[in-house]
N, C-alpha and C positions, 0 to 999 in steps of 0.2 A: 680576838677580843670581843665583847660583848658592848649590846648596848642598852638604852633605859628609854622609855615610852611613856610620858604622865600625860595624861588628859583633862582638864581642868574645866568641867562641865559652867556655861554660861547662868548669871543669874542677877537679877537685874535687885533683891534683895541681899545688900551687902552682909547680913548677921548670917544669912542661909551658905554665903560664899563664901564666908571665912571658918564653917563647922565645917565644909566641905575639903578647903584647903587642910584641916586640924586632920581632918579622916585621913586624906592620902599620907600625909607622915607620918600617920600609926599603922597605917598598911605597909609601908616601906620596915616600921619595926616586926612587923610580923609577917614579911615576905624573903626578906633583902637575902636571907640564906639559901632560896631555890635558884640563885647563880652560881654554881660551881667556881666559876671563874672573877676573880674581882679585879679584873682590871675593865676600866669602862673606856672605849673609843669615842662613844656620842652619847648624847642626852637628847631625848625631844618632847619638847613641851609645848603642848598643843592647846589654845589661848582662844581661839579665832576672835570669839566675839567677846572682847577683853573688859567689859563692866567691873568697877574695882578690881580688878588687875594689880596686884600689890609687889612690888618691886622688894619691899620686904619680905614677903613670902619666898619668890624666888631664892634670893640669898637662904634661907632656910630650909628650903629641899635644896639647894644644892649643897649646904653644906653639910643634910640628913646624909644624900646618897655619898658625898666621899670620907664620913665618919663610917661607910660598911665598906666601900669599894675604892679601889687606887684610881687613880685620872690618868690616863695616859697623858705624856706631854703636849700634847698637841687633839685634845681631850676635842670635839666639838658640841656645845652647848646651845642649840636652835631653839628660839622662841616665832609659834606660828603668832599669828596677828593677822585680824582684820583690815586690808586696807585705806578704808574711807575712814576708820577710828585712830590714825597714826597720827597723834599731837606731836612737838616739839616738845613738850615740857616731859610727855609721858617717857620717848625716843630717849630723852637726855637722863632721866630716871634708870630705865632699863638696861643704858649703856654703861650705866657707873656697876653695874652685876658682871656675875661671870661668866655671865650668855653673851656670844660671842658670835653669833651668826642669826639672821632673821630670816623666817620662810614668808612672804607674805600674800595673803589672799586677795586676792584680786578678781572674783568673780562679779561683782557690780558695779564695780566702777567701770571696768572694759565692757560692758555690755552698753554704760552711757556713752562711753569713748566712741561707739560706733556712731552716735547719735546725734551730737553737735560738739563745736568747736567751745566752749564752756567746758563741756565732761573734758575735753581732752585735754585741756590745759590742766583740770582738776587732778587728773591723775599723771601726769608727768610731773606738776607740782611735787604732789606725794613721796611719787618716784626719788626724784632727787631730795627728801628730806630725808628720807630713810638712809639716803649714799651719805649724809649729813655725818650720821650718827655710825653707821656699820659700813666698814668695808666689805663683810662677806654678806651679802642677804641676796637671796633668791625669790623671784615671783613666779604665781601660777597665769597661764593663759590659756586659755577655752580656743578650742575650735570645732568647728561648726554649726557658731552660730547664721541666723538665716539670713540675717542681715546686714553682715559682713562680706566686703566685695573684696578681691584681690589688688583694686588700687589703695582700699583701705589699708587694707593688712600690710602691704609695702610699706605704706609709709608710715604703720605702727611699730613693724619691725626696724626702721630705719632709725625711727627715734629712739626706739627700746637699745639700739646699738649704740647709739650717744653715750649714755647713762652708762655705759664700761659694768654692765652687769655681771656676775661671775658663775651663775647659775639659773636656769631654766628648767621649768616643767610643764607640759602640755595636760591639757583634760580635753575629752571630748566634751560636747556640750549636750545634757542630758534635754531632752524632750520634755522628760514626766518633771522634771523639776522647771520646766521654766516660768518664765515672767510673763506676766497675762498679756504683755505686749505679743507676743509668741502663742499666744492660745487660738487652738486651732488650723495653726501652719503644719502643711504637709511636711515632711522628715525625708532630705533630700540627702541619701547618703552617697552618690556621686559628690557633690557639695564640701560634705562634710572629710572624706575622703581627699579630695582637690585642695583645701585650706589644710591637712594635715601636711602633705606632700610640699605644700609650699611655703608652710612655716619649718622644715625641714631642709631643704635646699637653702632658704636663706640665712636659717640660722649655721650650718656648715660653711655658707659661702662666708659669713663674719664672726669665723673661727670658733666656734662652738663643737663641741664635741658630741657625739650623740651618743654617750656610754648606754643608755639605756632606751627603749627604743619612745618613751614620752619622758626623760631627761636629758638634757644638754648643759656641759660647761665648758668655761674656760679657764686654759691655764691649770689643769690637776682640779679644777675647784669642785670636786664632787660630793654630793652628800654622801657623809660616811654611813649616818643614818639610811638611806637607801643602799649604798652597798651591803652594806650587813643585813639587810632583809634579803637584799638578791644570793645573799652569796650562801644565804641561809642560817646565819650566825647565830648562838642565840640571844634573843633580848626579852626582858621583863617590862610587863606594862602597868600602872599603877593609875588608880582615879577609874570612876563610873565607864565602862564599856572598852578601858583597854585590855590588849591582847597579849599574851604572851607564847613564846617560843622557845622550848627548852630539849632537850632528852627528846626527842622525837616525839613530843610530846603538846599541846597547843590548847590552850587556855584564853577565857574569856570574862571581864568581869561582869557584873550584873550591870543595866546600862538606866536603871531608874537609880537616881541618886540618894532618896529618901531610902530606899532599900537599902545600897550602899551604906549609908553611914548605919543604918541599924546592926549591920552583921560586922563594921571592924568595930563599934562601940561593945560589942558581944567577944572582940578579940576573935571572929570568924574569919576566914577568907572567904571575901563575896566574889567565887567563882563557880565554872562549872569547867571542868576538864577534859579533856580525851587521846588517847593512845593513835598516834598515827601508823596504820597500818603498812606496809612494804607497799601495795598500790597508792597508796597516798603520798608516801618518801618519793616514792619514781615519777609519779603527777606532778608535783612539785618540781622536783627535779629538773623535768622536764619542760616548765613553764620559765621557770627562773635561768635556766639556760638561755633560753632562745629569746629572751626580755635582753638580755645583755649583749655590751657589744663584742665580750671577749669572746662569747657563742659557747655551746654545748659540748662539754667535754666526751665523745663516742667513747672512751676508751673508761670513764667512770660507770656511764650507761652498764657496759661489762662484766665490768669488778662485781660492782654493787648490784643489780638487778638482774644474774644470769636466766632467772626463766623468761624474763620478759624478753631477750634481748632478738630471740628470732621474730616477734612484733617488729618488735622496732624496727630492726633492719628493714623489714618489708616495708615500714611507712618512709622509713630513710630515701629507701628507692625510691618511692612513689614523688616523696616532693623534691629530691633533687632534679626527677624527672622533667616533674612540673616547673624548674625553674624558682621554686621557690624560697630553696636552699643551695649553699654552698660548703663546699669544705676549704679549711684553711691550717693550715698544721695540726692537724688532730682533731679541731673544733668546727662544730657545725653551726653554722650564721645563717641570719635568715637576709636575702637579697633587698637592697635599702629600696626596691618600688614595691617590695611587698609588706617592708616594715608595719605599715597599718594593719595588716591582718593578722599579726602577729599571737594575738591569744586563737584566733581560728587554726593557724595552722599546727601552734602545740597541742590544739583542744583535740587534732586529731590521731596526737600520738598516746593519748590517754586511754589508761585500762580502765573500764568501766565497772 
């Protein structure tokens, strides 16, 4: 099954955000047929910083996309959202739609969380308004930041477990982007390392699943939208800088919006395209294996990449050597104290 990616670029001029909403649904009439397949498994609509944010809109791509493509039963419909902009009134708007799961951003409110007992009740307020409205919605949490201590992080995680949350995603905590409160701190990746490993164990210990090696759920609750990029599925992306994945094939749209809407008012498609090469299939391949928890299937490696595969073997060796793999009925997993290094140690079975 396939799935759908719309990106709804922020704009704080409501006439600019509503030409821009008009554009993506004429982009979906003059895309929707590069899906071979029409059945759709997920939708993801990406919102973060949701200024006029129109609930009627919603209803209206969704019901663009299932006037081209069928809904699976059990279809999942995620809207991202900015955390600190979650109203009640907006919440109870959004819920009467056929979005049916929330991702929700949380990268500055946890960063006050660390800060005083005010932020923290701010953001568990949140927390629980959101449980209000959706029983399925998932949050992002940062790790390694500088100023977070491991009694912190205990007892963020302890309350995060209160909240019967059904999905989790980790980020690391970017350096080049942060907060001037952070300008000029040394980049302590012991640290940051240390706070992965042990939002990891606790989220395991309070039955969270780690299908992917920076998402966790509970009870099946996994994003399908993340499985279907892991598993390499194809989906279509619509709106300013979404992506798309087809045919072995990987597209991108123009990511200035004013351009965008000038090339579908043209009835253009505002992309640029490109053929993924058999080194790029087996990169891929390769990364998106060892991301998951089901691990790397050696026996596709095979099939599908026979000149590659005396490499392979050879790095195969090298890092079960090193400990940093395992095999398990046919599939190759990477060892959960090395899970953090995870893109390092695919990067090293990569053809260059």
């Amino acid at each position: 099954m396939s799935s759908i990616y719309i990106n709804i670029p922020d704009s704080i001029d409501l006439n600019f955000k509503r030409k821009i909403e008009f554009a993506i649904l004429k982009e979906i009439d003059l895309r929707h047929g590069e899906l071979q397949e029409d059945l759709l498994q997920s939708i993801y609509i990406k919102s973060s910083n949701n200024h006029h944010l129109s609930p009627i809109f919603l209803e209206d791509l969704i019901f663009k996309l299932n006037s081209y493509y069928s809904f699976d039963n059990k279809v999942e419909i995620t809207l991202e959202l900015d955390f600190e902009k979650l109203k009640s009134q907006n919440l109870l708007e959004i819920s009467k739609t056929k979005v049916n799961r929330l991702s929700v951003r949380t990268y500055s409110s946890l960063y006050k969380n660390h800060i005083n007992e005010k932020s923290n009740n701010f953001f568990f307020e949140k927390l629980s308004l959101a449980s209000k409205f959706f029983r399925n919605f998932s949050i992002d949490l940062i790790f390694g930041t500088p100023k977070l201590s491991n009694e912190t992080l205990d007892k963020l995680l302890d309350k995060i477990n209160e909240n019967d949350l059904a999905h989790l995603t980790l980020e690391e905590y970017n350096i080049g982007l942060s907060n001037v409160a952070y300008k000029g701190k040394s980049f302590n990746k012991k640290l940051v390392m240390d706070q992965y490993n042990l939002y990891c164990e606790k989220l395991i210990e309070y039955g969270f699943e780690q299908y992917e090696y920076l998402n966790f759920s509970k009870n099946g609750n996994y994003s399908k939208q993340n499985l279907n990029y892991w598993n390499r599925r194809p989906y279509l992306g619509f709106g300013p800088s979404a992506c798309s994945y087809f045919n072995e094939s990987r597209s991108a749209n123009c990511s200035d919006s004013s351009e965008y809407m000038i090339q579908i008012n043209k009835s253009k498609k505002p992309l640029k395209s490109e053929w993924l090469s058999q080194k790029d299939v087996y990169n891929e391949t390769i990364m998106t294996g060892f991301s998951i928890s089901k691990g790397l299937s050696s026996s596709e490696i095979r099939k599908k990449f026979k000149s590659f595969d005396s490499f392979f073997q050879g790095k195969l060796k090298k890092h079960l050597g090193l400990g940093n793999l395992y095999l398990e009925k046919k599939f190759i997993k990477v060892n959960q104290q090395n899970k953090y290094y995870t893109d390092q140690i695919a990067s090293d079975f990569f053809i260059i």
